[in-house]
N, C-alpha and C positions, 0 to 999 in steps of 0.2 A: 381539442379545446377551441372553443370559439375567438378569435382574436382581435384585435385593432379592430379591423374593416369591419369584419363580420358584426360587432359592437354596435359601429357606424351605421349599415344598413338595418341593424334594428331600430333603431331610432329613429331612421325614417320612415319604417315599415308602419312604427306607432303613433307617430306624427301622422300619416298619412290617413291610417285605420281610424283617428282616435280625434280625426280632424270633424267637427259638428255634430261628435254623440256625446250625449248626457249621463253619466253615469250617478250612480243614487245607490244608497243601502251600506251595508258595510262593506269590508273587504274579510273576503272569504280566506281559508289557509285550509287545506287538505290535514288530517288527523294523523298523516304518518310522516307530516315535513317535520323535520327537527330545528326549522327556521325560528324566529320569534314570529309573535302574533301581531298584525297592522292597525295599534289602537285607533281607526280613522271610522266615523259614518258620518254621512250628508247624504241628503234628498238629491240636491243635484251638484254636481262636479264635473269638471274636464280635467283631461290626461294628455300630459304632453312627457316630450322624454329627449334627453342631452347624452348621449356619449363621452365619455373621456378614457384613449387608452381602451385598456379591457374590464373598464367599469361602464355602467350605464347606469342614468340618472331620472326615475319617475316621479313626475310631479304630478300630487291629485288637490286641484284648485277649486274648492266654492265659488258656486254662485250666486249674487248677490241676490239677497232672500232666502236663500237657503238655510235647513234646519236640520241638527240642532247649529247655534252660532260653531264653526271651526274655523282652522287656522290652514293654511296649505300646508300637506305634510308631505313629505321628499324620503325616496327609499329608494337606496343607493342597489344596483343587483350587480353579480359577479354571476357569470355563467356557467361556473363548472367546466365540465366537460360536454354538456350535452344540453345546458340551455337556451331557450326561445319562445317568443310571443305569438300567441296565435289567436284571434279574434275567431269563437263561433257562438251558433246558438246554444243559449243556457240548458237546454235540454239536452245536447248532443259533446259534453265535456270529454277531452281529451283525456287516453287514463296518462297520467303523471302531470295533471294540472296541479301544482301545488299552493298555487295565488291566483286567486278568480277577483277581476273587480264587475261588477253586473250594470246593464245599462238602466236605467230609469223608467217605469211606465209613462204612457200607455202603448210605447211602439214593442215588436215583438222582439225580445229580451235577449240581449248576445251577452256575452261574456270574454272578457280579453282574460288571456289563461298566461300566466307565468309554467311553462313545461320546462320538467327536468327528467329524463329519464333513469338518469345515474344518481340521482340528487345529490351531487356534487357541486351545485349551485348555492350563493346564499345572498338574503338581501340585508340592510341595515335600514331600521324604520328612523334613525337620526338624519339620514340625508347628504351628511359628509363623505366626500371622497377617502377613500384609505390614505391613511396615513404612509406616508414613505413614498409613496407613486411619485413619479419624477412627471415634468410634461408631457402631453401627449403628443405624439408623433405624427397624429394627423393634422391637430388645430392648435398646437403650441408651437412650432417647427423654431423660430428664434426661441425659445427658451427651453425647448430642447437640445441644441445646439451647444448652448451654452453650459447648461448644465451637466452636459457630457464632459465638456472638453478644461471647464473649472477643474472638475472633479478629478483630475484621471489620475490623483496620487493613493485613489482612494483601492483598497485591495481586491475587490471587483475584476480591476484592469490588470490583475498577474494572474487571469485563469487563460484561457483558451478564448479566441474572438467570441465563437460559436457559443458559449458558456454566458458570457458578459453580456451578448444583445438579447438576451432571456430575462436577464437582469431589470427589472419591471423597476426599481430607484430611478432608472438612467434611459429605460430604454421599455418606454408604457406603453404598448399597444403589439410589442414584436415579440410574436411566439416559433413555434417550430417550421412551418414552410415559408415566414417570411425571410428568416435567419438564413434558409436555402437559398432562395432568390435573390438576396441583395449580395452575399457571400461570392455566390458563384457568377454576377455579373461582373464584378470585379476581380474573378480571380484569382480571391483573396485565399489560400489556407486554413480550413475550420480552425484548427488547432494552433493557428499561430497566435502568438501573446498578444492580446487584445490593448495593452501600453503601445508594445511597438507599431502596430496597423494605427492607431487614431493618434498618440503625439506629430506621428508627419501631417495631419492635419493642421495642426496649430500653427505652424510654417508656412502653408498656402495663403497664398494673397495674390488676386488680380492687380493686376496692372492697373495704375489709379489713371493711366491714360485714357482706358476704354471708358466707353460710353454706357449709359446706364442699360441698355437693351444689348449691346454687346457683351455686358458680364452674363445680364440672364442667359442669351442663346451658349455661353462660354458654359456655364454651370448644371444647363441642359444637354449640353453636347459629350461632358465630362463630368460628370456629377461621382461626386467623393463619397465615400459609406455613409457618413449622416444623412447625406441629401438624398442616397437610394434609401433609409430609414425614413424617409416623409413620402417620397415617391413612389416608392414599389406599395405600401398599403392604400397609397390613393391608385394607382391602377385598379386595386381590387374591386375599389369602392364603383370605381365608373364601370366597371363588367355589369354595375345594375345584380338584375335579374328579379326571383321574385323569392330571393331569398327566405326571408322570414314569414311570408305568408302559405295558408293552408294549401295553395294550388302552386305550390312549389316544383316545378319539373322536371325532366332529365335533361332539359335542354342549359338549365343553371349549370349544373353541374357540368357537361359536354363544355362550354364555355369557359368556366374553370379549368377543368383539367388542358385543356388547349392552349392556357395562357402561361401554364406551368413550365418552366424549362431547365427544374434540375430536379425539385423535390416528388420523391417517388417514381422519377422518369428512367424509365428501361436504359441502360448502360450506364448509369451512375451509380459512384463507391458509396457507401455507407457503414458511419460507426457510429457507438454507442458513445455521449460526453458520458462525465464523473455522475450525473445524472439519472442515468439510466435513461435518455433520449436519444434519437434516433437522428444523425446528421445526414445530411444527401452533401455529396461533393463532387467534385470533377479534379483529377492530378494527385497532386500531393496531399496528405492530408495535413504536414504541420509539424515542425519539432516539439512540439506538446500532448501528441497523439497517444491515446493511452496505450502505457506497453502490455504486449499479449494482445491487442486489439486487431481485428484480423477485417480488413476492409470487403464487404461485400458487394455484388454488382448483381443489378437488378436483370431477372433475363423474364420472368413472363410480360406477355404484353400489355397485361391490365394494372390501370392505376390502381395502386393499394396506399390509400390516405391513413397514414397511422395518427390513433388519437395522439392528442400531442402531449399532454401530463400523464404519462402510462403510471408514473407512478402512484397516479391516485387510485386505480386498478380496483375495485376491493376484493379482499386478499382471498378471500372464499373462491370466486370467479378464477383466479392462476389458479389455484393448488384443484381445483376442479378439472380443469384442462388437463394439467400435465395427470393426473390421474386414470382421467381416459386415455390418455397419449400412452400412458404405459402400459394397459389393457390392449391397446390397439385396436381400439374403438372409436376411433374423429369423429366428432359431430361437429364439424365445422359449417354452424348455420350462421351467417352476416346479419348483422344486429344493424339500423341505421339508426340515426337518434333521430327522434319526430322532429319540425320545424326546424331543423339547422342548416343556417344559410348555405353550407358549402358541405356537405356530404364526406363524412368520415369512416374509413373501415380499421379496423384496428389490425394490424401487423400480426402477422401469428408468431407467436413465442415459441423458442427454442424447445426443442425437447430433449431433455437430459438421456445419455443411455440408458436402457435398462440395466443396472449392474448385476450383480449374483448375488444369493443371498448368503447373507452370515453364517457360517457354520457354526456349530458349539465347539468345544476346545476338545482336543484329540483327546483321548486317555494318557498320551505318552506329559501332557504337560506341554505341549509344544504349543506353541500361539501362530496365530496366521497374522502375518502383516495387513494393517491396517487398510480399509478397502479404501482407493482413490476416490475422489467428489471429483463433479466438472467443477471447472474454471467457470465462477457465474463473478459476474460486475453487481456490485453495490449498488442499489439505491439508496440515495440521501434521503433524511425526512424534509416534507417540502418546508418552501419558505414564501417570502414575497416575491422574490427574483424568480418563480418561477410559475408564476400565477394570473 
């Protein structure tokens, strides 16, 4: 799923794209989005667009003279797992475009495409950010900060660290490989209680002697988990690239994975949270680690980027898999999702044994003991904390 950063760079992608064209007509919705429909038309309009977190914010603004008279109307998108903007020509639509706005005559006709592959994406034509999102981590940092560390009596802070910075109330913009990276700079334990890792925050205080350039190089040189929570998604942001646009290359990605140094990197453990997601760690994993959880170590040498909400999976796609799995028929072909800023492959799923099958009951009356199941981990149904 697309994250913080990734958010970010969209925004600029359509800032950029979206900078001196005119857009006119209505706003298009594809016949199989289950979204709502964009009550907006004007002749002519500009598109501009804000990030917050793992929201992003389209504004479609009249121009003065424009018809019929409108108002600017604001439509808030969540990316699913596999959303992105992609400006082409209106004759040449991308298949899973599911929101086209179109450019204006008489110049030849583009269309900026809202793509969803998965359609697990979804927009609000009201314009308001979600309700419950806590600050964002890239451009709220002081009130992010704060609203962590108010809060931490709140029950969030008794799961597992790894658990809580998923927690989208408290912690807007950090999804599954950033919770890796900031985790494992520090050190810190997936599984250790997310109370005890940040109340020793609330204890730190520089020295009121230093100087005001001496606390920055002090807080740069030693930066505490909130601070790697503003820092490590702005790294992402400055790797650039050309993320969200159609001529997106292997060289974004070669970049990415090169900046990466725990999540899906060859010699690091991995377990599943209460979630059903996938942690990268380094050591110990945590007096909170699920029990029967059996830590795994990555040994091929290719990056494998698992989507990060597995659980929104849909359910047809698993039970299809392991079906072939148990034929012993793989078709493991790699699925990329169109336009996404940083290149996801999705982790391959266990495969259960083939067990034996049921026999019918002897003649004598005797019953067979009941045949074992594997040991599978729950998923929870989702929520905001993890969206």
């Amino acid at each position: 799923m697309p994250e913080g950063p990734e958010l970010h760079l969209a925004s600029h992608f359509v800032n950029e794209i979206c900078k001196g064209l005119v857009f006119g007509g209505c706003v298009e919705k594809s016949s199989v989005s289950r979204n709502p429909e964009v009550p907006f038309e004007s002749s002519a309009y500009h598109i501009s667009a804000l990030a917050r977190g793992k929201e992003l914010r389209l504004t479609l603004s009249p121009l003065p003279g424009s018809h019929p008279p409108q108002k600017p109307l604001s439509l808030v998108f969540r990316f699913g797992m596999s959303g992105s903007f992609q400006l082409v020509p209106a004759e040449a639509l991308p298949r899973h475009a599911h929101l086209r706005f179109y450019t204006a005559p008489p110049a030849p006709r583009l269309a900026l495409c809202f793509v969803d592959i998965r359609r697990f994406g979804h927009w609000d034509p009201g314009g308001e950010w979600q309700p419950g999102r806590g600050p964002c981590v890239l451009l709220e940092y002081e009130r992010f900060r704060e609203n962590v560390l108010r809060n931490l009596s709140d029950k969030a802070f008794d799961r597992p660290i790894c658990e809580a910075l998923l927690d989208q109330r408290f912690f807007n913009g950090i999804g599954n490989y950033l919770r890796a990276e900031i985790l494992y700079r520090l050190k810190i334990p997936p599984f250790e209680k997310a109370r005890t890792v940040l109340e020793a925050l609330q204890q730190c205080r520089l020295s009121p002697e230093l100087t005001l350039s001496q606390k920055v190089k002090a807080k740069l040189q030693n930066p505490d988990l909130l601070e790697l929570c503003h820092l490590v998604p702005k790294e992402v942001v400055q790797l650039g690239g050309k993320g969200y646009g159609p001529e997106r290359g292997e060289e974004d990605f070669a970049a990415f994975r090169a900046w990466l140094r725990c999540y899906a990197v060859p010699g690091m453990s991995s377990l599943r949270d209460r979630h059903g997601r996938t942690i990268w760690f380094q050591g110990d994993p945590g007096p909170l680690a699920p029990k029967g959880g059996r830590s795994r170590k990555k040994k091929s040498q290719e990056t494998q980027l698992e989507a990060e909400d597995r659980k929104e999976d849909p359910p047809s796609k698993s039970i299809s898999r392991t079906q072939r799995a148990r034929k012993h028929c793989p078709k493991n072909v790699p699925q990329q999702s169109e336009g996404a800023s940083l290149p996801q492959n999705l982790e391959t799923p266990a495969v259960p044994e083939k067990g034996k099958r049921r026999g019918r009951r002897a003649s004598t009356g005797r019953h067979r003991g009941p045949k074992s199941k594997p040991d599978t981990q729950p998923r929870e149904a989702g929520e905001i904390s993890a969206s």
